[in-house]
C-alpha positions as CSV (number, residue, x, y, z in Angstrom):
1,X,-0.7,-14.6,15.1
2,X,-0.9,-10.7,14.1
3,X,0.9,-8.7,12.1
4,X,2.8,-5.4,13.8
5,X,4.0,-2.2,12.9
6,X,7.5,-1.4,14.4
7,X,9.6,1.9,14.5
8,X,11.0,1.5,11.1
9,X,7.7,3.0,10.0
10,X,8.1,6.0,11.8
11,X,9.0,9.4,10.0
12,X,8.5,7.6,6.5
13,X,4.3,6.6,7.2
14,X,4.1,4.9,3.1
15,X,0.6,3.6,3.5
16,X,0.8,1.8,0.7
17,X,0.3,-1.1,3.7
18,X,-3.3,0.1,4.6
19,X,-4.5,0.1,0.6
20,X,-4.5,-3.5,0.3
21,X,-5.8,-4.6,4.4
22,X,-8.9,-6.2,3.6
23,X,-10.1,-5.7,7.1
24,X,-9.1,-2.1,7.9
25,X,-6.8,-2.6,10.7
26,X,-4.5,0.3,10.3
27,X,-4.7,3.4,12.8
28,X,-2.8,6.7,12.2
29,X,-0.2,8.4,14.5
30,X,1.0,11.9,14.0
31,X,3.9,10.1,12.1
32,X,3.4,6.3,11.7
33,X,0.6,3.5,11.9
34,X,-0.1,0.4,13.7
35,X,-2.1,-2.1,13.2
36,X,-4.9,-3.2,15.6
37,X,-3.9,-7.1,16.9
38,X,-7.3,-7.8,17.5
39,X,-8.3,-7.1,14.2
40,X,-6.0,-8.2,12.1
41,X,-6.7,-11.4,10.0
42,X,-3.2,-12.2,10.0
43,X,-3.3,-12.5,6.1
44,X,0.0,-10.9,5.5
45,X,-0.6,-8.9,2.6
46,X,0.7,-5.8,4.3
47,X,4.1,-6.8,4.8
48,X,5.4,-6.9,1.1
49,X,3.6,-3.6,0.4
50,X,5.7,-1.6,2.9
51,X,8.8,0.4,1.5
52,X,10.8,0.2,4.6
53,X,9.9,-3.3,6.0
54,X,8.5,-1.8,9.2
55,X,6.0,-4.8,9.6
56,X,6.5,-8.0,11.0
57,X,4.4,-10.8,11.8
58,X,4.6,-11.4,15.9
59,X,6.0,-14.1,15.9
60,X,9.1,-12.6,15.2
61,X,11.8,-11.8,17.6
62,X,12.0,-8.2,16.7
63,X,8.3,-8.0,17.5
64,X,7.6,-8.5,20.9
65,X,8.8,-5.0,21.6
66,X,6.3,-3.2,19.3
67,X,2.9,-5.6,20.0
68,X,2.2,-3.3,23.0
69,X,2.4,-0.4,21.1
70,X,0.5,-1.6,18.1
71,X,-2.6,-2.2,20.7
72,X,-2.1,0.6,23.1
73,X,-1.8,3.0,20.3
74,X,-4.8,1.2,17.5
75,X,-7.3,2.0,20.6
76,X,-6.3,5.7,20.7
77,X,-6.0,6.8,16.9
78,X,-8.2,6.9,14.1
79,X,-8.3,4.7,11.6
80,X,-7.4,4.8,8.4
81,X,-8.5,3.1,5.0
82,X,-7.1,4.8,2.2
83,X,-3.5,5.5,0.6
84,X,-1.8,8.9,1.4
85,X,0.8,10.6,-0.2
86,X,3.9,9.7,2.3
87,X,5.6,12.8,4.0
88,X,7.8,14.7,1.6
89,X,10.8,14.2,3.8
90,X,9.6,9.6,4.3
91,X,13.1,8.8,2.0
92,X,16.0,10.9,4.3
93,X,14.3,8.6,7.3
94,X,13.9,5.4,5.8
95,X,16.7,3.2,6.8
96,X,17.8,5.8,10.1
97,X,18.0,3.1,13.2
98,X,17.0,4.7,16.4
99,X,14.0,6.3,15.3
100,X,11.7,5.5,18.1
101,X,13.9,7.4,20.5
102,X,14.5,10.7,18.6
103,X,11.2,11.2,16.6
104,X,8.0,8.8,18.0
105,X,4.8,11.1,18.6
106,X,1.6,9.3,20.5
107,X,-0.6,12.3,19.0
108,X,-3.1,11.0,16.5
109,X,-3.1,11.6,13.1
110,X,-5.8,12.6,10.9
111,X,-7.6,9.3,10.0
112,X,-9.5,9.3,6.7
């Protein structure tokens, strides 16, 4: 079992998730993050830390979509360890439904 990130992550990118991962498994998108499956310890301290619930464990129904993603996208971007400030704008998107559609970005974001 691994835990994911899915799209309710997207435009809000709280990383209050990545402060307490004990292994580092987080990697940063242009405007969300995903966790690396491989590298995750499955320990589930992430998933009460995240404002907007955007992270499941795979075993979930919900999940299969997003484990793909988590590993295409953990491979590509950098990783990151430390808490950042969310984006000024994280609230308005928090509980919007379709936000992989409209707003999902594969560019990287800034890492550490």
């Amino acid at each position: 079992m691994t835990y994911i990130v899915t799209e309710a992550c997207i435009k809000c990118k709280y990383t209050d998730c990545v402060e307490v991962c004990p292994v580092d498994c987080f990697y940063e998108g242009e405007n969300m993050l995903v966790i690396h499956p491989d590298e995750c310890i499955d320990c589930g301290v992430c998933e009460p830390e995240c404002p907007p619930e955007a992270i499941l464990p795979d075993t979930d129904s919900e999940a299969d979509r997003w484990l793909t993603l988590n590993k295409d996208f953990s491979e590509a971007w950098p990783n990151i360890t430390r808490r950042k400030e969310p984006p000024a704008d994280a609230d308005k998107y928090r509980d919007e439904g379709g936000k992989y559609e409209k707003y999902f970005s594969d560019q990287p974001g800034s890492g550490d």
